[in-house]
CHARMM internal coordinates of N, CA and C (Angstrom, degrees):
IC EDIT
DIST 1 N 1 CA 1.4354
DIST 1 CA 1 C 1.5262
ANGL 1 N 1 CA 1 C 108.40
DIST 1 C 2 N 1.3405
ANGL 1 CA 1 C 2 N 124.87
DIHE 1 N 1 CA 1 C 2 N 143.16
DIST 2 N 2 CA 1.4305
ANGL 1 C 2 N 2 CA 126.82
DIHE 1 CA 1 C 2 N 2 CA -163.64
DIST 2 CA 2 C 1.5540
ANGL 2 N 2 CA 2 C 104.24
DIHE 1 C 2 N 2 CA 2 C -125.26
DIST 2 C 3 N 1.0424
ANGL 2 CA 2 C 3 N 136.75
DIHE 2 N 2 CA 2 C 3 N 112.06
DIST 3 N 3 CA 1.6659
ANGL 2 C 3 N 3 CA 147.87
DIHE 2 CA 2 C 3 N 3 CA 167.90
DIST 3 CA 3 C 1.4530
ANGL 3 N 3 CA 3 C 107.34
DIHE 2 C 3 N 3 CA 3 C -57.99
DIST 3 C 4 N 1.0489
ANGL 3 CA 3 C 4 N 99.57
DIHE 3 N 3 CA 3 C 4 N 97.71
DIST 4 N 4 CA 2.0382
ANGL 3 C 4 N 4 CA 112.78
DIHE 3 CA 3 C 4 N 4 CA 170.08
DIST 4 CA 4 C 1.4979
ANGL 4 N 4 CA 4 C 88.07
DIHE 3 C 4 N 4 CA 4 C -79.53
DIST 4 C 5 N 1.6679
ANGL 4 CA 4 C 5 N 102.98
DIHE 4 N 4 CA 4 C 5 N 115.62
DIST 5 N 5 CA 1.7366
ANGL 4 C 5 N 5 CA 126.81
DIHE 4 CA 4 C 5 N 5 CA 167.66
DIST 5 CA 5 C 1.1087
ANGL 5 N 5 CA 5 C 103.91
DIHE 4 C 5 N 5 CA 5 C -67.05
DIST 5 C 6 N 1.0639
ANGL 5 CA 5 C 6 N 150.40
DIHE 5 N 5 CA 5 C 6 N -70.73
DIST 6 N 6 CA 1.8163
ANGL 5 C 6 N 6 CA 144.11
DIHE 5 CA 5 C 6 N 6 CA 167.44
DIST 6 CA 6 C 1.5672
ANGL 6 N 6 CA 6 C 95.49
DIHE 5 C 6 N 6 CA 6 C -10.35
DIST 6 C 7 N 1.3461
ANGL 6 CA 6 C 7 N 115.64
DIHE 6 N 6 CA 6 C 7 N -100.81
DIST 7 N 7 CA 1.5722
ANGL 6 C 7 N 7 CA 128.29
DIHE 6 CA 6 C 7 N 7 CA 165.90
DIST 7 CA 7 C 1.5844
ANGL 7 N 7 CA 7 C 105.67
DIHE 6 C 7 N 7 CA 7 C -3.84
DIST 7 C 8 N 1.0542
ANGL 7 CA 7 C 8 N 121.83
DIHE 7 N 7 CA 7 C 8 N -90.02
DIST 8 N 8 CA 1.5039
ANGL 7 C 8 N 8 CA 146.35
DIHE 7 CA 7 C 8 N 8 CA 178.51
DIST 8 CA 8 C 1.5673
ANGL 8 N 8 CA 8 C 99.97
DIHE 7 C 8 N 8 CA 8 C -26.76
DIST 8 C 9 N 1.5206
ANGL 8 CA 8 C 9 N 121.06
DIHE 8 N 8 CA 8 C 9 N -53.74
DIST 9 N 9 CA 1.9140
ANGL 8 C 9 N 9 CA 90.81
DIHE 8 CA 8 C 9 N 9 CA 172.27
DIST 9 CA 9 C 0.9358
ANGL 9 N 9 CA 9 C 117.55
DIHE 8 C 9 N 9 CA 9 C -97.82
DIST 9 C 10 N 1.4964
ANGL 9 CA 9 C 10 N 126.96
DIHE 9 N 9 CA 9 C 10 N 9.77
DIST 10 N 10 CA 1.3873
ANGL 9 C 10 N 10 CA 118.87
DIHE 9 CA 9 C 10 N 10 CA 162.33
DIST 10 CA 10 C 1.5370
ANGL 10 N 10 CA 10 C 125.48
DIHE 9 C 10 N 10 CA 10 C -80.02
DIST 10 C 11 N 1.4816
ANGL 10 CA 10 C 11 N 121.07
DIHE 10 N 10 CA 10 C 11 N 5.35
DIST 11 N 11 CA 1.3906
ANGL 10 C 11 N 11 CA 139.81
DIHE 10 CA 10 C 11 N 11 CA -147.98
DIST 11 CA 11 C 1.5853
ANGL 11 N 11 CA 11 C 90.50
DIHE 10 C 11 N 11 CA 11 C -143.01
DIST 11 C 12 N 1.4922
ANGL 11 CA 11 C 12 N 129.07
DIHE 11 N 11 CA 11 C 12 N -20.07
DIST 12 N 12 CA 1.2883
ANGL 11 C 12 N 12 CA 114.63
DIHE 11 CA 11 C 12 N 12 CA 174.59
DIST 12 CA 12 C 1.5594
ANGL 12 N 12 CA 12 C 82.80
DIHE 11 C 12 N 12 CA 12 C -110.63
DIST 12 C 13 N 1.1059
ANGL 12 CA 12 C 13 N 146.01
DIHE 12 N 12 CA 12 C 13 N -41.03
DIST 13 N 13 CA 1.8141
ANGL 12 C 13 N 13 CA 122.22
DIHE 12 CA 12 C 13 N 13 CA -166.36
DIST 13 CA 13 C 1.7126
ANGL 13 N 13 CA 13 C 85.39
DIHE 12 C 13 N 13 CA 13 C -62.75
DIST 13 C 14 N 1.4030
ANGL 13 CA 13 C 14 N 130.68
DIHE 13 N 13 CA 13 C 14 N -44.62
DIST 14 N 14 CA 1.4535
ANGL 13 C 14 N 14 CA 111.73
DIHE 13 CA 13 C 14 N 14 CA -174.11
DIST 14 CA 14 C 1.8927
ANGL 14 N 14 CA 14 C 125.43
DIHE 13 C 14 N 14 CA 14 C -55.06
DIST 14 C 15 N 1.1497
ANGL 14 CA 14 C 15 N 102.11
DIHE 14 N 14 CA 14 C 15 N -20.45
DIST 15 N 15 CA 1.0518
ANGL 14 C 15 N 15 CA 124.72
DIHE 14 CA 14 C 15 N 15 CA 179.99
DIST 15 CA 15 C 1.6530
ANGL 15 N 15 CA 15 C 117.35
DIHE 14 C 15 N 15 CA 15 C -85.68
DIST 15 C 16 N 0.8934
ANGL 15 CA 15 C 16 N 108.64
DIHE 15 N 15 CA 15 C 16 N -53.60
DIST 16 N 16 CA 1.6549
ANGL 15 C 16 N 16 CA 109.34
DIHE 15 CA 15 C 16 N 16 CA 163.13
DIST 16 CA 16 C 1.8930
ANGL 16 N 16 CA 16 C 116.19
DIHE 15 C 16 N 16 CA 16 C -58.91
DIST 16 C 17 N 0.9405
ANGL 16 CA 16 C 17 N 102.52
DIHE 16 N 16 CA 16 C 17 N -43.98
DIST 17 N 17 CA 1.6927
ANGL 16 C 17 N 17 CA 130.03
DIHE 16 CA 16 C 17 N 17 CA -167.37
DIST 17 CA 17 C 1.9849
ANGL 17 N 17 CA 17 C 85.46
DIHE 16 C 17 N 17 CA 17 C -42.58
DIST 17 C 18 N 1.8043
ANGL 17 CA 17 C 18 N 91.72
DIHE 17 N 17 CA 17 C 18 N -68.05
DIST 18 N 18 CA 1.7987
ANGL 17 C 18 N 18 CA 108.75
DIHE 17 CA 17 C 18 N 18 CA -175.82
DIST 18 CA 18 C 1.3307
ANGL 18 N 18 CA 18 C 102.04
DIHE 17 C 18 N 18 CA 18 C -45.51
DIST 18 C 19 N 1.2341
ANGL 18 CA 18 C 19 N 115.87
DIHE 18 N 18 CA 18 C 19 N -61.61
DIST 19 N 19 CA 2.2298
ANGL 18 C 19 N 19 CA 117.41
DIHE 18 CA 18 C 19 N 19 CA -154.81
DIST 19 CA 19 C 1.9632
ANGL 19 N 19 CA 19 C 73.11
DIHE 18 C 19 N 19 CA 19 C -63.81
DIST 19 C 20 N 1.2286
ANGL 19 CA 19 C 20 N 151.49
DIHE 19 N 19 CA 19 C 20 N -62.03
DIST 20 N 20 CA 0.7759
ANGL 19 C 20 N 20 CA 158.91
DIHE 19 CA 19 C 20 N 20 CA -122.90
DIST 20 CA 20 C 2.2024
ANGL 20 N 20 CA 20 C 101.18
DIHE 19 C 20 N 20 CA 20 C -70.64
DIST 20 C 21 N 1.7864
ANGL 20 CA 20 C 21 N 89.93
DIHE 20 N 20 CA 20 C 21 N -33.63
DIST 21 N 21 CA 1.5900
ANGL 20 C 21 N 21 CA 105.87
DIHE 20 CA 20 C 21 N 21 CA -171.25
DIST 21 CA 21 C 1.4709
ANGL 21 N 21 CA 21 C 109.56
DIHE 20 C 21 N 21 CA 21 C 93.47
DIST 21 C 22 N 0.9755
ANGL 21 CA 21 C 22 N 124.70
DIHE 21 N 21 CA 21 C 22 N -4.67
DIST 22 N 22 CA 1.5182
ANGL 21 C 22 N 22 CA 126.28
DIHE 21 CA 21 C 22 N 22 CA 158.46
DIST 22 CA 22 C 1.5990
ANGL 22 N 22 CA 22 C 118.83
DIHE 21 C 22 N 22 CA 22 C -57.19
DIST 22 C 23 N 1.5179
ANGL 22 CA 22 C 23 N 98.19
DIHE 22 N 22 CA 22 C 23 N 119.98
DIST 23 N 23 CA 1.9464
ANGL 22 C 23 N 23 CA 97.87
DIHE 22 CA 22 C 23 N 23 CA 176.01
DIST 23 CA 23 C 0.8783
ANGL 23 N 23 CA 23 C 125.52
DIHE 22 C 23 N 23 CA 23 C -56.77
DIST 23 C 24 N 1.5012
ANGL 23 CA 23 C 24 N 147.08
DIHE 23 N 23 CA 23 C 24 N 173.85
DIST 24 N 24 CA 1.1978
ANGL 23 C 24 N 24 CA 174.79
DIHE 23 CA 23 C 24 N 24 CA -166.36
DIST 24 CA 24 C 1.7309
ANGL 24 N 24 CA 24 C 98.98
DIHE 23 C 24 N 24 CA 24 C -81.44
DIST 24 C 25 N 1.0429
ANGL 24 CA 24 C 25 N 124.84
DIHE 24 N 24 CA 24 C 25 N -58.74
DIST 25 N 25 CA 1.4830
ANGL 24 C 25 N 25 CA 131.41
DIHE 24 CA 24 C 25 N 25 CA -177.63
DIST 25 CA 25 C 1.3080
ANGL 25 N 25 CA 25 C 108.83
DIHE 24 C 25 N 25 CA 25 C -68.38
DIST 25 C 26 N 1.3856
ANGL 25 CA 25 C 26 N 110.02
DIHE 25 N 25 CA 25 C 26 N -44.86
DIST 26 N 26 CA 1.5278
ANGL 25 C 26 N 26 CA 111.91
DIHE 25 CA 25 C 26 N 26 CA -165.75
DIST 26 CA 26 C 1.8923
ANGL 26 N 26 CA 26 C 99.85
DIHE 25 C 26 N 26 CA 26 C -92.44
DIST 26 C 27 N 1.2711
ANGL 26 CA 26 C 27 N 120.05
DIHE 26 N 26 CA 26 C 27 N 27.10
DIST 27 N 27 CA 1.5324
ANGL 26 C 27 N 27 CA 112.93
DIHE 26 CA 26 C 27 N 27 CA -179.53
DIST 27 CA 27 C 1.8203
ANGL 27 N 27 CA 27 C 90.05
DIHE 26 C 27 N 27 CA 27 C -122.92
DIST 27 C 28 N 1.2236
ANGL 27 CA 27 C 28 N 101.80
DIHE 27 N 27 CA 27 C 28 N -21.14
DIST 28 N 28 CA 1.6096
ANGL 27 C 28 N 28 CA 119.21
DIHE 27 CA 27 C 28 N 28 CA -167.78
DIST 28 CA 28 C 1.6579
ANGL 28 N 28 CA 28 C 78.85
DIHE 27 C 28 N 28 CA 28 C -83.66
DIST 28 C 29 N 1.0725
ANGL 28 CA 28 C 29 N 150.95
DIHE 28 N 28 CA 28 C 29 N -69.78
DIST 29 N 29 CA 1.1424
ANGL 28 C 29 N 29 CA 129.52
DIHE 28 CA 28 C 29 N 29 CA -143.94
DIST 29 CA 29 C 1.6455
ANGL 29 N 29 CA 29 C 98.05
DIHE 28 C 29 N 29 CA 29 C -83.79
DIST 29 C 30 N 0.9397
ANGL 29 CA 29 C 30 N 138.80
DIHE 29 N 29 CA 29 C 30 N 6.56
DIST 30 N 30 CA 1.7191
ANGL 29 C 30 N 30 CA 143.99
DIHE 29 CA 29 C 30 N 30 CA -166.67
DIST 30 CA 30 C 1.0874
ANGL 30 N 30 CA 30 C 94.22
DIHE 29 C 30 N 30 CA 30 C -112.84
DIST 30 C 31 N 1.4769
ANGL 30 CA 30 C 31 N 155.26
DIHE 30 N 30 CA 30 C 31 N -27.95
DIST 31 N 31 CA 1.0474
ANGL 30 C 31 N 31 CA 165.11
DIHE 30 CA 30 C 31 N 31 CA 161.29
DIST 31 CA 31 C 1.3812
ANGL 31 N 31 CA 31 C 108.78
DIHE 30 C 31 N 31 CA 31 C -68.88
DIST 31 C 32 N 1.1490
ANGL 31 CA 31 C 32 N 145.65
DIHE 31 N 31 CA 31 C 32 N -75.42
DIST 32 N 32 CA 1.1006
ANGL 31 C 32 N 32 CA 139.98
DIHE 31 CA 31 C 32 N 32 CA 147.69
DIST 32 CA 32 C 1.3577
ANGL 32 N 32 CA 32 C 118.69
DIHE 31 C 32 N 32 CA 32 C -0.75
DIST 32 C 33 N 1.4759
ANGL 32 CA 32 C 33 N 113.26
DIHE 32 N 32 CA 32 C 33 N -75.55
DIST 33 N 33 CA 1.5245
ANGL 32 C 33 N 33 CA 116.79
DIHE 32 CA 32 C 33 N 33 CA -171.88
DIST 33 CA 33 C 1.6027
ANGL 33 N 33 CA 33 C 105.77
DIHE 32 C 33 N 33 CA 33 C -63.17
DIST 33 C 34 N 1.5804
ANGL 33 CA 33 C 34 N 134.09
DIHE 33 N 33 CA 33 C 34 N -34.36
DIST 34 N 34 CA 0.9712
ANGL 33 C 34 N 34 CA 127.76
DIHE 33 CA 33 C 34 N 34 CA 175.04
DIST 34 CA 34 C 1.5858
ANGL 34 N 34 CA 34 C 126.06
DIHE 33 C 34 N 34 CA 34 C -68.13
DIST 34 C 35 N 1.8104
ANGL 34 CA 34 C 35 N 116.77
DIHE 34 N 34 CA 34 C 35 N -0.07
DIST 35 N 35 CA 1.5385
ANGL 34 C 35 N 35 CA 121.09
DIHE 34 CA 34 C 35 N 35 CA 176.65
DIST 35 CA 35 C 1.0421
ANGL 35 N 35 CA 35 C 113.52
DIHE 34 C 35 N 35 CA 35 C 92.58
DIST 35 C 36 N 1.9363
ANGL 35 CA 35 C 36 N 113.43
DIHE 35 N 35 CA 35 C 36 N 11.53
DIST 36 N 36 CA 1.6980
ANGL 35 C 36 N 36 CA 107.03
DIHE 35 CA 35 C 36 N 36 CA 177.94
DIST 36 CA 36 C 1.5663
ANGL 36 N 36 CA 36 C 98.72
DIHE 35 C 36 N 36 CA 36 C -91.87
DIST 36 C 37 N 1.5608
ANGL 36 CA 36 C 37 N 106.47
DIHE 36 N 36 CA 36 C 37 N 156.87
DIST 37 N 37 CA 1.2931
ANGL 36 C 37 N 37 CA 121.62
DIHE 36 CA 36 C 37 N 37 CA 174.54
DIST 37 CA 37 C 1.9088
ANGL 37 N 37 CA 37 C 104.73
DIHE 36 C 37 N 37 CA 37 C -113.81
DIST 37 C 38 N 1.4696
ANGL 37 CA 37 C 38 N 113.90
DIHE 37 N 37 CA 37 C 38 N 173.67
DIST 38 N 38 CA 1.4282
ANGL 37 C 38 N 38 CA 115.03
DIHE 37 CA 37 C 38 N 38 CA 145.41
DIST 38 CA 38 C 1.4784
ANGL 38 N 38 CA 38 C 114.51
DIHE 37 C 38 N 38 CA 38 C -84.89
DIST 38 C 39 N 1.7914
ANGL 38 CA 38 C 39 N 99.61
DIHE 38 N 38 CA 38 C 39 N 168.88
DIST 39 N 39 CA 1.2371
ANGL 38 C 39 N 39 CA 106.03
DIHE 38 CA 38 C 39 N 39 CA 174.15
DIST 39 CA 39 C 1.7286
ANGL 39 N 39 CA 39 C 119.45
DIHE 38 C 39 N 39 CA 39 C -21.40
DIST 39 C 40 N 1.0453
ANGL 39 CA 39 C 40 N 97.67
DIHE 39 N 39 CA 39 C 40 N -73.56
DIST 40 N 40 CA 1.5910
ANGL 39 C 40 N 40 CA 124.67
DIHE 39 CA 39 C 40 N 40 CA 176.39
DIST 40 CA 40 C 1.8046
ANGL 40 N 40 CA 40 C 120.26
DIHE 39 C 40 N 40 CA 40 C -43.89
DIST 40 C 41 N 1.3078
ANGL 40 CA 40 C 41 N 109.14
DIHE 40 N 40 CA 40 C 41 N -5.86
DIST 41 N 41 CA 1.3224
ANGL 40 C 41 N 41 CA 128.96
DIHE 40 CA 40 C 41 N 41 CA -163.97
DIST 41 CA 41 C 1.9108
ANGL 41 N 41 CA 41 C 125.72
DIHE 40 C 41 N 41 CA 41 C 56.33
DIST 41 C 42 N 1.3096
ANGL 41 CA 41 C 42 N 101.47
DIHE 41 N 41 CA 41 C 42 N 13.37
DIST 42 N 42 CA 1.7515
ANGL 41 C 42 N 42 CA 94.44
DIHE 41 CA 41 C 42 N 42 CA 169.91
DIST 42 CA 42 C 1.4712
ANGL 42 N 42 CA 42 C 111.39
DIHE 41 C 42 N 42 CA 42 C -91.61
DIST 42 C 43 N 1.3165
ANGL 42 CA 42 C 43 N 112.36
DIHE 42 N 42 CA 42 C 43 N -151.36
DIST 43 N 43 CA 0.9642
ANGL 42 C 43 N 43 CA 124.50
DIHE 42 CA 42 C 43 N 43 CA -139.73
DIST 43 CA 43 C 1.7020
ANGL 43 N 43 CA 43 C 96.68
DIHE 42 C 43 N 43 CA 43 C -98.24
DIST 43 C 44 N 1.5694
ANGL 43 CA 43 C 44 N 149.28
DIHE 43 N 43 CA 43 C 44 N 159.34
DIST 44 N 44 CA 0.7779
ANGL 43 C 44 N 44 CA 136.45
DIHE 43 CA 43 C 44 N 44 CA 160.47
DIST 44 CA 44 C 1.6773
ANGL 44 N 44 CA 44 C 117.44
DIHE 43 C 44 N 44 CA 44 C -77.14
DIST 44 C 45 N 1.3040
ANGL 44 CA 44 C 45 N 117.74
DIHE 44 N 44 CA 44 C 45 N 169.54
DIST 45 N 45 CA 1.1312
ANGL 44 C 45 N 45 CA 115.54
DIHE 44 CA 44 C 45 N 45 CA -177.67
DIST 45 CA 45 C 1.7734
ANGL 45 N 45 CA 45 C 109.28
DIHE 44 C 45 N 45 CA 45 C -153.36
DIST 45 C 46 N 1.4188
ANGL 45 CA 45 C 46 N 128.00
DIHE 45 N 45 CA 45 C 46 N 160.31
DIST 46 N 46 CA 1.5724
ANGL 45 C 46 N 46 CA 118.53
DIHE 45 CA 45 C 46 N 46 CA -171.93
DIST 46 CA 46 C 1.3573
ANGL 46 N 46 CA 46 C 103.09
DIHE 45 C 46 N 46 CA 46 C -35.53
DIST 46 C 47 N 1.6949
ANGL 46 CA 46 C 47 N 104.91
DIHE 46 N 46 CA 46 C 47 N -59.68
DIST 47 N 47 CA 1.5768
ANGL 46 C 47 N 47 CA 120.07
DIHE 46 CA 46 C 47 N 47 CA -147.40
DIST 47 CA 47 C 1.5986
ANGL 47 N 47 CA 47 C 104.98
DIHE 46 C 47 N 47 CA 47 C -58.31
DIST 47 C 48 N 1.4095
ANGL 47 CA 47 C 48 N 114.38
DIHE 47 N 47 CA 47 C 48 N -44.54
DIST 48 N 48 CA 1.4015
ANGL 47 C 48 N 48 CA 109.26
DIHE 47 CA 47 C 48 N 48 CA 171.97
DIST 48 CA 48 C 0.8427
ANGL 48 N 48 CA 48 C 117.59
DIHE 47 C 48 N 48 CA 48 C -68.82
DIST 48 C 49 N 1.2863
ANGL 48 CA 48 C 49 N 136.13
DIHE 48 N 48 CA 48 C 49 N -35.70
DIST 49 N 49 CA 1.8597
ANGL 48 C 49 N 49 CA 121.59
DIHE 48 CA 48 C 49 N 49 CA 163.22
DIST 49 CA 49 C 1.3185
ANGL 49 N 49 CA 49 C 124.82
DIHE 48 C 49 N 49 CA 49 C -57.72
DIST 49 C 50 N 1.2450
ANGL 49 CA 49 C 50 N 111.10
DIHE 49 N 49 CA 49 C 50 N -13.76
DIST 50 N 50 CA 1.7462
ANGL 49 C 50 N 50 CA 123.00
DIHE 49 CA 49 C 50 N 50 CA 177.28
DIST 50 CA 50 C 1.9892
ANGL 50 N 50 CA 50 C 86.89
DIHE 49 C 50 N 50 CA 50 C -88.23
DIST 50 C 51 N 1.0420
ANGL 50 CA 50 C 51 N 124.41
DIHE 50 N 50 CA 50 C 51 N -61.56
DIST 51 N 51 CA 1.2566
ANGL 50 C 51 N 51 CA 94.58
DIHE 50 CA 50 C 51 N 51 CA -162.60
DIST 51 CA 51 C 1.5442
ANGL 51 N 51 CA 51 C 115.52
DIHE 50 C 51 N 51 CA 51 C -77.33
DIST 51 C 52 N 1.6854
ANGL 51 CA 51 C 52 N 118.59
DIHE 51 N 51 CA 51 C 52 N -12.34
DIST 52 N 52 CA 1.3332
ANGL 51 C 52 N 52 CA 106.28
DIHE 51 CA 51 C 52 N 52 CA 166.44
DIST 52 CA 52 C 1.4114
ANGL 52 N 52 CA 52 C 118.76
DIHE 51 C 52 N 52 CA 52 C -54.11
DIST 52 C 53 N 1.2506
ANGL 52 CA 52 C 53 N 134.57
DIHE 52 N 52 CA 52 C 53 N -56.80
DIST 53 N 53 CA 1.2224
ANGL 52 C 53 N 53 CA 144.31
DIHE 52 CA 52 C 53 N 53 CA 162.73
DIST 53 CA 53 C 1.6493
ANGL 53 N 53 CA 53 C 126.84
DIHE 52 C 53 N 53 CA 53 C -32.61
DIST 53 C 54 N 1.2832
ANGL 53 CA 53 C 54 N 97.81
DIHE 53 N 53 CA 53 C 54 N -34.56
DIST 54 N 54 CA 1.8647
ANGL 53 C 54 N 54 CA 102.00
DIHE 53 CA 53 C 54 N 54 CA 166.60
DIST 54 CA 54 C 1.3319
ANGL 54 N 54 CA 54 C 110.01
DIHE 53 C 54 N 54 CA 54 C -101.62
DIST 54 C 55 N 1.3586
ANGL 54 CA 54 C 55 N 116.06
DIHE 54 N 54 CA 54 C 55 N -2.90
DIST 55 N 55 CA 1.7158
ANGL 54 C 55 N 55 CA 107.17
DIHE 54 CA 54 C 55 N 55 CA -177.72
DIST 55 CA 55 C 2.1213
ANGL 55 N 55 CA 55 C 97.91
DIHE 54 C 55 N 55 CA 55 C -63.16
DIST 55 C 56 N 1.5517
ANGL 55 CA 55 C 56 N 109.48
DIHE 55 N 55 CA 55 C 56 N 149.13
DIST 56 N 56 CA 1.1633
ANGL 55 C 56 N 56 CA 90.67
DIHE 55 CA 55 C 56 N 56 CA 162.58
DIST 56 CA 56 C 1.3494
ANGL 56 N 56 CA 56 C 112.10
DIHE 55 C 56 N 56 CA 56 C -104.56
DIST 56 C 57 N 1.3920
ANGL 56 CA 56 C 57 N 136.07
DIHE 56 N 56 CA 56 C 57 N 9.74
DIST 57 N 57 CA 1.1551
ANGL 56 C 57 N 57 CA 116.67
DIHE 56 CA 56 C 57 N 57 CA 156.69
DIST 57 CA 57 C 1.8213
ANGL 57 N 57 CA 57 C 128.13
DIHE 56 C 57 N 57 CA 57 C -71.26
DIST 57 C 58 N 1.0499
ANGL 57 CA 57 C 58 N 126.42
DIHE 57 N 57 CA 57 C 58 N 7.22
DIST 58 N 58 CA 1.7115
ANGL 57 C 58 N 58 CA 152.61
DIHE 57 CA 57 C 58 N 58 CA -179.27
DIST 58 CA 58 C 1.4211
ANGL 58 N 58 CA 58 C 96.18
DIHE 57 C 58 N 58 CA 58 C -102.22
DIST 58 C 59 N 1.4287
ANGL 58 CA 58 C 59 N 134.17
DIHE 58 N 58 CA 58 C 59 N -5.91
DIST 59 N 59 CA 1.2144
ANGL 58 C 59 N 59 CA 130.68
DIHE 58 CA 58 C 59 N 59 CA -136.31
DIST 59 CA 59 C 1.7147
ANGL 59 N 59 CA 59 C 90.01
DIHE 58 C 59 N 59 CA 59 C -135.66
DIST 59 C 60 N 1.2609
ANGL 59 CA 59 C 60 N 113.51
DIHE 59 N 59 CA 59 C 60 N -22.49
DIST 60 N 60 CA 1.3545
ANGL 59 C 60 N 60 CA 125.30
DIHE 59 CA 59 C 60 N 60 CA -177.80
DIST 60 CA 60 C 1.7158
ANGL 60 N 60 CA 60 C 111.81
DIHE 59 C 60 N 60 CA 60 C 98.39
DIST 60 C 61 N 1.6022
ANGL 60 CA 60 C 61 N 122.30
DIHE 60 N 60 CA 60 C 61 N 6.17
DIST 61 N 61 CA 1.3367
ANGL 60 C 61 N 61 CA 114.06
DIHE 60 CA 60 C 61 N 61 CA 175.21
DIST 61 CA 61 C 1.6199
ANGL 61 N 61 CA 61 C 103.25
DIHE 60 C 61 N 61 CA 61 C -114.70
DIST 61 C 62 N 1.5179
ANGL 61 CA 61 C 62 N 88.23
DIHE 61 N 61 CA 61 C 62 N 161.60
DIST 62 N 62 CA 1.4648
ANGL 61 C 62 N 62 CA 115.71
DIHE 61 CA 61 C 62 N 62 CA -157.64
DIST 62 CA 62 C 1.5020
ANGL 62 N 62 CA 62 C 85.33
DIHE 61 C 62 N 62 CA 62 C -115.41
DIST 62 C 63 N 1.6650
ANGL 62 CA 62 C 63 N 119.29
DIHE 62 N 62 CA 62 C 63 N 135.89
DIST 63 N 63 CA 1.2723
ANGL 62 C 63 N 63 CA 134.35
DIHE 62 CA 62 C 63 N 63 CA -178.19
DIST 63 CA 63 C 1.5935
ANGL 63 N 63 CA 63 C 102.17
DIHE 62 C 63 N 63 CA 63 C -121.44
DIST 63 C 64 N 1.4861
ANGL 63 CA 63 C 64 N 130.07
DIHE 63 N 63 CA 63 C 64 N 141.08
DIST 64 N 64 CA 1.1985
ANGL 63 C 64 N 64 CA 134.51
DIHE 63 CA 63 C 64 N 64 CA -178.00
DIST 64 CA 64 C 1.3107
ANGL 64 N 64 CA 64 C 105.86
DIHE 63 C 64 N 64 CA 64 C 168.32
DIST 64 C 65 N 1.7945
ANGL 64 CA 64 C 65 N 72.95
DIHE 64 N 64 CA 64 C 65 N 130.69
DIST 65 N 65 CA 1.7071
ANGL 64 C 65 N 65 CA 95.31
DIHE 64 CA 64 C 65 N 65 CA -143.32
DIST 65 CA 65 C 1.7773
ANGL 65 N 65 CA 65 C 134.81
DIHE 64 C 65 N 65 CA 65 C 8.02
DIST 65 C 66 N 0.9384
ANGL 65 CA 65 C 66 N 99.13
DIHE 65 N 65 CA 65 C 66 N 90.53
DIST 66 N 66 CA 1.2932
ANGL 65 C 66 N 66 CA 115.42
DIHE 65 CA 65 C 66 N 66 CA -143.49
DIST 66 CA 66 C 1.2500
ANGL 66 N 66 CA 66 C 171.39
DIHE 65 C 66 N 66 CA 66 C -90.93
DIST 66 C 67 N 2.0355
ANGL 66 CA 66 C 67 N 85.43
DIHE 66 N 66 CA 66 C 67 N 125.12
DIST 67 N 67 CA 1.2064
ANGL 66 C 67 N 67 CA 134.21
DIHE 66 CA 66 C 67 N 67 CA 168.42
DIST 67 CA 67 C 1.4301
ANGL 67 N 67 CA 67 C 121.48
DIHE 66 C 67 N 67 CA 67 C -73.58
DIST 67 C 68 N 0.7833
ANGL 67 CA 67 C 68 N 147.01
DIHE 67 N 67 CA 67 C 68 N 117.53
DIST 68 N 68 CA 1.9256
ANGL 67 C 68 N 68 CA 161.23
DIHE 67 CA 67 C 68 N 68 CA -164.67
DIST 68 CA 68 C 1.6979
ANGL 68 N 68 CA 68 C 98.12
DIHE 67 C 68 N 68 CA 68 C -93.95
DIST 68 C 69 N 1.2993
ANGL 68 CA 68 C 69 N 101.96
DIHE 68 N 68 CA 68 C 69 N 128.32
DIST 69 N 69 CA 1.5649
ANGL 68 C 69 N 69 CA 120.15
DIHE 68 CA 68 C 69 N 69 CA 179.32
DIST 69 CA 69 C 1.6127
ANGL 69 N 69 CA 69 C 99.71
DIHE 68 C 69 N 69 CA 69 C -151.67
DIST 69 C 70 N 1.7367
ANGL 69 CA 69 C 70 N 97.50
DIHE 69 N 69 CA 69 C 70 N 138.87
DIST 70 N 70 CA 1.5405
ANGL 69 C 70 N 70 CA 107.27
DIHE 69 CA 69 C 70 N 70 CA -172.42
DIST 70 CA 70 C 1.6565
ANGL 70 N 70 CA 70 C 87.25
DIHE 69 C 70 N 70 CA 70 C -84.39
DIST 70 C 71 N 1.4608
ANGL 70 CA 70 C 71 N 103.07
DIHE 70 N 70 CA 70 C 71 N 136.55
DIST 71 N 71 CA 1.6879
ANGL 70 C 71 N 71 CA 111.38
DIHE 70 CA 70 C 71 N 71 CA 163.95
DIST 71 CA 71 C 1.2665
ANGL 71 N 71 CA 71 C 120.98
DIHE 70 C 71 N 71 CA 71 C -97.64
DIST 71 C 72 N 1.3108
ANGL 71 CA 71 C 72 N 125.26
DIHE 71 N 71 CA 71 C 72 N 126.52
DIST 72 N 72 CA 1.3065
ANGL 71 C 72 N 72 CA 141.08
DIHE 71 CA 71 C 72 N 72 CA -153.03
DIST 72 CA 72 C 1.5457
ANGL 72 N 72 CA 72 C 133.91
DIHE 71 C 72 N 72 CA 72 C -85.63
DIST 72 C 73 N 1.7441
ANGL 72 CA 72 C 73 N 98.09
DIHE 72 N 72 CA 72 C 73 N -12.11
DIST 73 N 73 CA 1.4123
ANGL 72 C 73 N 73 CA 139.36
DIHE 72 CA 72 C 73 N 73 CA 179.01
DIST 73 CA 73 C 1.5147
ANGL 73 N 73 CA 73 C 110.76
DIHE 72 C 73 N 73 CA 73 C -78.11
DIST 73 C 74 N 1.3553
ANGL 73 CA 73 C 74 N 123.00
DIHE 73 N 73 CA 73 C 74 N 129.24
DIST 74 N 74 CA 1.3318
ANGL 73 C 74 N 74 CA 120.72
DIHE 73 CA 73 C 74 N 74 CA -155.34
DIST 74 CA 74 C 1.4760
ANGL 74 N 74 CA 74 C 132.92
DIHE 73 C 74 N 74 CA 74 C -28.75
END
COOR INIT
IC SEED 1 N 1 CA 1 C
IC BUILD
């Protein structure tokens, strides 16, 4: 699996933003203004910042077929 750096600080400023107490909507609109997209290239929105944050692959685990393994990659 390969870490797209673009991706990668938009998924750790989201991550700081939360421990930080910043909402879901209001990290989505900070993202936005900074030129990040989703996967898909639109626009961010709360709900996808709520599920980036519960995905566990963002989380550092690797799912397959599924079995749960800690991933070791930054």
């Amino acid at each position: 699996m390969e870490i797209d750096v673009e991706k990668a600080k938009a998924v750790k400023l989201a991550f700081q933003m939360t421990i930080d107490g910043i909402g879901a909507d209001n990290i989505a609109v900070k993202l936005n203004k900074l030129g990040y997209r989703t996967k898909n290239g639109k626009f961010f929105h709360g709900q996808s910042i709520v599920r980036m944050i519960r995905s566990e692959i963002y989380k550092g685990w690797t799912v397959a077929n599924r079995l749960k393994g800690r991933n070791k990659t930054q």
